[in-house]
TORPA-211988 format. One record per residue (C-alpha): residue number from 1; x, y, z. Coordinates in Angstrom, 1 decimal. Layout:
NODE/lumfi/x/y/z
NODE/NUM/X/Y/Z $
...
***
This chain:
NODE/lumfi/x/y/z
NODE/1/-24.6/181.2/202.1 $
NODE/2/-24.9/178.2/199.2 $
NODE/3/-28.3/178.4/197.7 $
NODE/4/-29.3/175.9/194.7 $
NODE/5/-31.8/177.5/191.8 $
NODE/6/-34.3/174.9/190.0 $
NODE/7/-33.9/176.0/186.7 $
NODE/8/-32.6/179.6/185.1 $
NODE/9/-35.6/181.3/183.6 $
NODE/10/-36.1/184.9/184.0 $
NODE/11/-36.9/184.8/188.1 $
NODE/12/-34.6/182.5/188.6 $
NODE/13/-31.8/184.1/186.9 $
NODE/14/-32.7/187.6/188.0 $
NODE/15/-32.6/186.7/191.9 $
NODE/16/-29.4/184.3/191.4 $
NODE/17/-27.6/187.8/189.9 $
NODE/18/-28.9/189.8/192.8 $
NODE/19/-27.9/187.2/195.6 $
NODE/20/-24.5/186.4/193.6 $
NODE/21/-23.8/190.4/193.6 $
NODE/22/-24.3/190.3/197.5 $
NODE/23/-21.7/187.6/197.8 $
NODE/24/-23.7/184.5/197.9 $
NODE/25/-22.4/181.2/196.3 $
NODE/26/-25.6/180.4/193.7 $
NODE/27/-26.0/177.1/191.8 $
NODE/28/-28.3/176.5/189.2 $
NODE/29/-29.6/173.5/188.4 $
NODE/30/-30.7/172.8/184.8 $
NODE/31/-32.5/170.1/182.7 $
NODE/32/-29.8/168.0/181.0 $
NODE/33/-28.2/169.3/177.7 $
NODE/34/-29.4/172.7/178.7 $
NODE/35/-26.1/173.8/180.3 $
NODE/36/-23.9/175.0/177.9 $
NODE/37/-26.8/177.7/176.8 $
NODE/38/-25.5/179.3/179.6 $
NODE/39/-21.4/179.7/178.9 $
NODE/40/-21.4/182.9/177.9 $
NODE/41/-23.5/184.4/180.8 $
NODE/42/-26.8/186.4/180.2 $
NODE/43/-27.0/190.1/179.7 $
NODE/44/-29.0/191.9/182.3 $
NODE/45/-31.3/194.9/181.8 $
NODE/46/-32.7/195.8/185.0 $
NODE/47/-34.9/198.2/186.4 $
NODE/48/-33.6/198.2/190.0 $
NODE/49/-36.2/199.6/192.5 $
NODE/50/-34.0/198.1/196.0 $
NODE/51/-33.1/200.8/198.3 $
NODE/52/-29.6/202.8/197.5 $
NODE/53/-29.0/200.7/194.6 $
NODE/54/-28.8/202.1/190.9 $
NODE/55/-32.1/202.6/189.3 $
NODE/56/-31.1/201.1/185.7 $
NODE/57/-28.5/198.5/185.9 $
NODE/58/-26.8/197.3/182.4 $
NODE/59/-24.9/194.6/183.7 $
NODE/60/-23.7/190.8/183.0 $
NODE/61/-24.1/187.7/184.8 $
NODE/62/-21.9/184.6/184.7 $
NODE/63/-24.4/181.8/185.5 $
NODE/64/-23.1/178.5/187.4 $
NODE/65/-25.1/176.2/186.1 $
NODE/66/-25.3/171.9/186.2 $
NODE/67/-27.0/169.5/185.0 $
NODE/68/-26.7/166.9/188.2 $
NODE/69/-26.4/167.6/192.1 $
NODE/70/-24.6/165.5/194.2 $
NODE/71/-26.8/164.0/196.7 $
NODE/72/-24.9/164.9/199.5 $
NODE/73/-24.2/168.5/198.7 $
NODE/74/-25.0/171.1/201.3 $
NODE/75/-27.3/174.1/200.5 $
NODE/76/-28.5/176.9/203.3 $
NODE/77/-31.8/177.3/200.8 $
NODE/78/-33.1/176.0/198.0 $
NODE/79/-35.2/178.1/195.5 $
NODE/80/-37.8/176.6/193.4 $
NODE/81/-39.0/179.7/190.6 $
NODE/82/-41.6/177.8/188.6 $
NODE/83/-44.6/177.8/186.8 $
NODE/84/-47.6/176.4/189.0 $
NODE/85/-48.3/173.2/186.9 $
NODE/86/-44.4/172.7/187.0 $
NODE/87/-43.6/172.9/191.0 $
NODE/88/-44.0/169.1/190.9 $
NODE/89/-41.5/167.5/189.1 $
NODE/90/-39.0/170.8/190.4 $
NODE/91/-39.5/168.8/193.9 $
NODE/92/-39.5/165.8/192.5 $
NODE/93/-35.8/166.2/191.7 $
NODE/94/-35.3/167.7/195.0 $
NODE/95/-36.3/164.6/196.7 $
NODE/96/-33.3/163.1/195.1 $
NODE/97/-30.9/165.2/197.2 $
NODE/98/-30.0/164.4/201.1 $
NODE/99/-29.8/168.1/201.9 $
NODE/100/-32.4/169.5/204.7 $
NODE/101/-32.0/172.7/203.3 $
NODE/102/-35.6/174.8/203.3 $
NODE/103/-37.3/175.0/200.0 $
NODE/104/-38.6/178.2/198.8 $
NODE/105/-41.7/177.8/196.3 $
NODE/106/-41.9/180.8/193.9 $
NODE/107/-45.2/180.0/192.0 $
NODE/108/-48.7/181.0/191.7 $
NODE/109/-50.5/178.5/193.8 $
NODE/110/-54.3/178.4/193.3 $
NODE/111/-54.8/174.6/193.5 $
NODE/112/-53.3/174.7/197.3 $
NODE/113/-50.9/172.6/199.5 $
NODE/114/-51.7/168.9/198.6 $
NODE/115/-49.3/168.5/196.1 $
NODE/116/-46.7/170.1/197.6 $
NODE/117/-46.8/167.6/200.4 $
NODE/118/-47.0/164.4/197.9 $
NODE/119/-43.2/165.4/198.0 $
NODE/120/-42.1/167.6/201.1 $
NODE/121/-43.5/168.6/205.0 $
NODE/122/-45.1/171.2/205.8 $
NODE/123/-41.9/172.0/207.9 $
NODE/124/-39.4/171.5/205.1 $
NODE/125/-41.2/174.6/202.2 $
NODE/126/-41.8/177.9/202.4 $
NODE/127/-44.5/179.5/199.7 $
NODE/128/-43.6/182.7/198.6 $
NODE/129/-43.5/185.0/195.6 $
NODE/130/-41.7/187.6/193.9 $
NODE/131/-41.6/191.2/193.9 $
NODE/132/-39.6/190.9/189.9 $
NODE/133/-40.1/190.0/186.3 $
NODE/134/-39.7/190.7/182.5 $
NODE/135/-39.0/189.0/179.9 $
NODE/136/-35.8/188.1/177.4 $
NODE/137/-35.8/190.6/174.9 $
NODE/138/-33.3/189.8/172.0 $
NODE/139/-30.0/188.4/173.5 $
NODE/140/-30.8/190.2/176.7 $
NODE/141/-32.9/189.7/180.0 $
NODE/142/-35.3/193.2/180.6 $
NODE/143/-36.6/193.0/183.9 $
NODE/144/-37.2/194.9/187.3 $
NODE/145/-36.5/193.7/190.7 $
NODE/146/-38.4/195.1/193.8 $
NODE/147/-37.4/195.9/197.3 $
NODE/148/-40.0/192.9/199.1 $
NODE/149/-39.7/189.3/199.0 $
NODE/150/-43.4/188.1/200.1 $
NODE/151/-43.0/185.0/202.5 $
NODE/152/-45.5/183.1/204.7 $
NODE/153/-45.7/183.5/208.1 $
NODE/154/-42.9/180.2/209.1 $
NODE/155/-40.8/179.9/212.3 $
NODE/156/-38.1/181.8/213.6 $
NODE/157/-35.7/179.7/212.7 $
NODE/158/-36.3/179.9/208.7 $
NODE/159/-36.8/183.5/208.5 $
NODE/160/-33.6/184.1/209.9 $
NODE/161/-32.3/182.1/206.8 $
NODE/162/-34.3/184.1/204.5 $
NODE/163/-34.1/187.8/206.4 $
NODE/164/-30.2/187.4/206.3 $
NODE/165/-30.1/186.1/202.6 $
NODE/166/-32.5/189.0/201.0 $
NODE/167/-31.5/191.3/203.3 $
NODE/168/-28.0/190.7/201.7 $
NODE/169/-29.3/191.7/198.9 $
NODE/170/-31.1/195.0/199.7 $
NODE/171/-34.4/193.1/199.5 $
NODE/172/-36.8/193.0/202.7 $
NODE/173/-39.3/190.3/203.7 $
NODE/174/-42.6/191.1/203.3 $
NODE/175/-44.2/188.1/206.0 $
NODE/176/-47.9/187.3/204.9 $
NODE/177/-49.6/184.9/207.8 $
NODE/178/-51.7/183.9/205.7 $
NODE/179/-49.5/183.3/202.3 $
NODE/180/-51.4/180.7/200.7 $
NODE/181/-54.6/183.1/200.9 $
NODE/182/-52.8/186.0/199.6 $
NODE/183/-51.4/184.2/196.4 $
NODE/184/-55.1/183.3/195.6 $
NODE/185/-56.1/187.0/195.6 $
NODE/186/-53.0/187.9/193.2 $
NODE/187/-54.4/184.5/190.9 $
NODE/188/-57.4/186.3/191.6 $
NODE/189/-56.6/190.1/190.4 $
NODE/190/-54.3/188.7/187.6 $
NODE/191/-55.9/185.5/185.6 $
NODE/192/-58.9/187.8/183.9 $
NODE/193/-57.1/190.6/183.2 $
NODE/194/-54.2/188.3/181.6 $
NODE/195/-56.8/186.0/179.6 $
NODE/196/-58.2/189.6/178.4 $
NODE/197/-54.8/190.8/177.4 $
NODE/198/-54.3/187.2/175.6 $
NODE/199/-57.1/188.2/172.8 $
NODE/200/-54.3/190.9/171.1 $
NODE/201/-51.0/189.6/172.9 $
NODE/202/-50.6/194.0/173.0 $
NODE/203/-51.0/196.0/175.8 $
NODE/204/-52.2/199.1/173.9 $
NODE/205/-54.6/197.3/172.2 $
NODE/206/-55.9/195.9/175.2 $
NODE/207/-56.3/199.1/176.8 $
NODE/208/-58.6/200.3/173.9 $
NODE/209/-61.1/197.5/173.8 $
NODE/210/-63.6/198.9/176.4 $
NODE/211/-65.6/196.0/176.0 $
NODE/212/-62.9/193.6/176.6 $
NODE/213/-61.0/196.1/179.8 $
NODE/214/-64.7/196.0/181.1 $
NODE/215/-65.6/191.8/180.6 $
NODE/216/-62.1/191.5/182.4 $
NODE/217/-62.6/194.0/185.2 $
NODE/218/-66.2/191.8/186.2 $
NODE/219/-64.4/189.0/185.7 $
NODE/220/-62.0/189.7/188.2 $
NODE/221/-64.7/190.3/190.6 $
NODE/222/-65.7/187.2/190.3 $
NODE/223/-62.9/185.5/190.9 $
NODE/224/-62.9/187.7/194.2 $
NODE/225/-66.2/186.3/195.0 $
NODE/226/-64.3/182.7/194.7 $
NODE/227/-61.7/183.7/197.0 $
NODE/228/-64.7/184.4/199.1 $
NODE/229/-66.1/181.3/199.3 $
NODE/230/-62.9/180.0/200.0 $
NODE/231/-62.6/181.3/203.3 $
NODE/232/-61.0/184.5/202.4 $
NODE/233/-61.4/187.7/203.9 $
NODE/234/-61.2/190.0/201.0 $
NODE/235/-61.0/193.3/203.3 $
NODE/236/-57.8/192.6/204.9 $
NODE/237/-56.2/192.6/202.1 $
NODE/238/-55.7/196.2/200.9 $
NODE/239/-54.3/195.2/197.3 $
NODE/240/-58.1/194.5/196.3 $
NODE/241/-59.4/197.2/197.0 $
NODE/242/-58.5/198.3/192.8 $
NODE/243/-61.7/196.1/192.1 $
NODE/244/-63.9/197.8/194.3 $
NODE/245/-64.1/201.2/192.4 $
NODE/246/-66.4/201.8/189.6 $
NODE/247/-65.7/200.8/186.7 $
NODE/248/-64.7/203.9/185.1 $
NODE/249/-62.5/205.2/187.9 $
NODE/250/-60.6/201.4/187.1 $
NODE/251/-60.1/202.3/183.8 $
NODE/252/-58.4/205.2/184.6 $
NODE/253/-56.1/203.6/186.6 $
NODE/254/-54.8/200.5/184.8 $
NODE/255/-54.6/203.4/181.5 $
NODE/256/-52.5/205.1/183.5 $
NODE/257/-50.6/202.2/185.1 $
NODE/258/-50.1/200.3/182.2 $
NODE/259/-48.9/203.3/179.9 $
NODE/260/-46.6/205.0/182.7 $
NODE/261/-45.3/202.7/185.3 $
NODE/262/-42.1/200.9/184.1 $
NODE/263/-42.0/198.4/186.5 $
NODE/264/-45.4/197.0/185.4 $
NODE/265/-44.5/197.5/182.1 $
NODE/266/-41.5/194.6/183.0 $
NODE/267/-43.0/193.2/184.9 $
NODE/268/-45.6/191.8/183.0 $
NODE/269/-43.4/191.6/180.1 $
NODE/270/-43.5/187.7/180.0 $
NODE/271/-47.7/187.4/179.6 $
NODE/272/-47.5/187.3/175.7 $
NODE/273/-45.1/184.7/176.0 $
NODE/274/-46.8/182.6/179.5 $
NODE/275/-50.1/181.4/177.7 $
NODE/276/-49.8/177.6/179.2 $
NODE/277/-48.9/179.5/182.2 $
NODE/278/-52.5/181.4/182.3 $
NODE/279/-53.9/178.1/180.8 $
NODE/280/-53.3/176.4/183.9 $
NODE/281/-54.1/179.0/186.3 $
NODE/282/-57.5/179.9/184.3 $
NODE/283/-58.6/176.0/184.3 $
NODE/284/-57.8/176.0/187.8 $
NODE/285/-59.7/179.1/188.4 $
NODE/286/-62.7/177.7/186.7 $
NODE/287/-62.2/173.9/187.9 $
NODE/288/-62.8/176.1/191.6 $
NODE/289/-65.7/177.9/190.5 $
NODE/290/-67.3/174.1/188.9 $
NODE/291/-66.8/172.4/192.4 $
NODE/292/-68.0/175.6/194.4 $
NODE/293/-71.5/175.9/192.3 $
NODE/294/-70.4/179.3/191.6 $
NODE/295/-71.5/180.9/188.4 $
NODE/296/-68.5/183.1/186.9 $
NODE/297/-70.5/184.0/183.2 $
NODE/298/-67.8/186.6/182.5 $
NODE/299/-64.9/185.0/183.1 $
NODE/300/-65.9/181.5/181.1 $
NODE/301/-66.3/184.3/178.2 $
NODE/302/-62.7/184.6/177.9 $
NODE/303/-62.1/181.2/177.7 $
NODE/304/-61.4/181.4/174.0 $
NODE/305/-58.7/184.2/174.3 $
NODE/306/-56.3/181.6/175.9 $
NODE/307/-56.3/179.0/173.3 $
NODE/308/-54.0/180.8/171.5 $
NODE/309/-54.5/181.8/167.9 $
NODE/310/-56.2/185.3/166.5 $
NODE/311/-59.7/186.7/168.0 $
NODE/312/-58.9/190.1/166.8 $
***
């Protein structure tokens, strides 16, 4: 299959290696003048958690990369791996091309639909989001790749695409029918904890701020309590059910999680260097809570965590 990548930032790069090593034909598009960054390839460090493939992987990839699409060019899929408050202008470009090929959104969408349809149908995009991440370290990408693709719930027609390109690839489809609900529970379980994290930019440090590990954990239940009021049943979705322990038996966990488990340690790799990333998503989080009447005291108390700078 021919798929076209908005962009090459760490997502994007790390899925165009793994569907390039199953024998798909992967183009990258690129802002202009960013192209030749690319000559040389990028080195790859990845934590590789697909069925019967190696579990560390030191490897190279030679990136295709251009700075214009021809309009007519075909594509089976297009992938669009973007921050939330960037997904506009990445199908904005798209719009340019002729192509009918489906679009797969990669972001964390807590704002919704609408602005995704300013520019395509409902028919046309797929919302999704990886099981992957890291971070460049040095002159090297350090990241891990998991077995699932999660993908909403579209027609037969569509999955196919997808099943046959992942599945390529070692990686399966995890099908959410309700996709747009389950990426406001992971906005949901992430944005506190990240805005906590953002005080010392340092996991360990993090860890050892009870106070702070404890403002974030509340926090986070409020957010549920947004997700709530947006229609969402928190129940069926078993990932939640972290935030429904007591506190102590949380702290446990994410300790042990974050200190152990090397795929979350890649994984979140990037949220040192993502602060107008969580800016976004935490505005958006709040702008929700504003318009809902909904009083969230502990997460508007790490509000000045994400405006960069020292609080240490």
């Amino acid at each position: 299959m021919r798929i076209l990548i908005v962009g090459a930032g760490v997502i994007g790069t790390l899925y165009g290696w793994a569907l390039k090593e199953a024998g798909h034909e992967v183009i990258h598009w690129v802002r202009e003048g960013k192209g030749s960054r690319y000559n040389n390839g990028v080195r790859l460090d990845v934590l590789d958690e697909r069925k019967h493939y190696p579990k560390s992987n030191i490897t190279s990839y030679v990136i295709h990369c251009v700075e214009q699409v021809d309009k007519g060019e075909p594509f089976d899929l297009i992938m669009v791996p973007t921050n939330s408050y960037q997904t506009g202008q990445a199908l904005g470009k798209i719009l340019t091309l002729s192509t009918n090929a489906p679009v797969l959104i990669l972001s964390a969408n807590w704002r919704g639909e609408q602005e995704i349809q300013k520019y395509l149908p409902k028919d046309r995009y797929i919302l999704g989001y990886p099981d992957g991440g890291g971070t460049f370290k040095g002159d090297h990408l350090w990241v891990n790749l998991g077995g699932e693709m999660h993908v909403a719930e579209v027609d037969a027609a569509r999955l196919k695409v997808l099943s046959k390109l992942f599945g390529d690839a070692g990686i399966r489809l995890d099908v959410q029918p309700q996709m747009l609900q389950w990426l406001w529970l992971h906005n949901a379980m992430s944005v506190a904890i990240w805005a906590g994290f953002a005080k010392y930019k340092d996991v360990n440090l993090f860890l050892k701020d009870s106070k702070l590990l404890k403002q974030s954990f509340l926090a986070t239940q409020e957010c549920l309590d947004l997700c709530r009021l947006r229609g969402v049943n928190v129940q069926e979705f078993p990932e939640t059910k972290t935030f429904t322990y007591p506190y102590w038996l949380f702290v446990i966990m994410i300790r042990i999680l974050y200190k152990y488990n090397k795929s979350m340690q890649r994984f979140t790799a990037h949220a040192a260097e993502s602060l107008e990333e969580l800016r976004d998503n935490f505005h958006a989080v709040i702008e929700t809570a504003d318009q809902l009447g909904a009083a969230v005291p502990n997460l508007r108390l790490l509000t000045p965590y994400i405006e960069g700078g020292s609080h240490r």
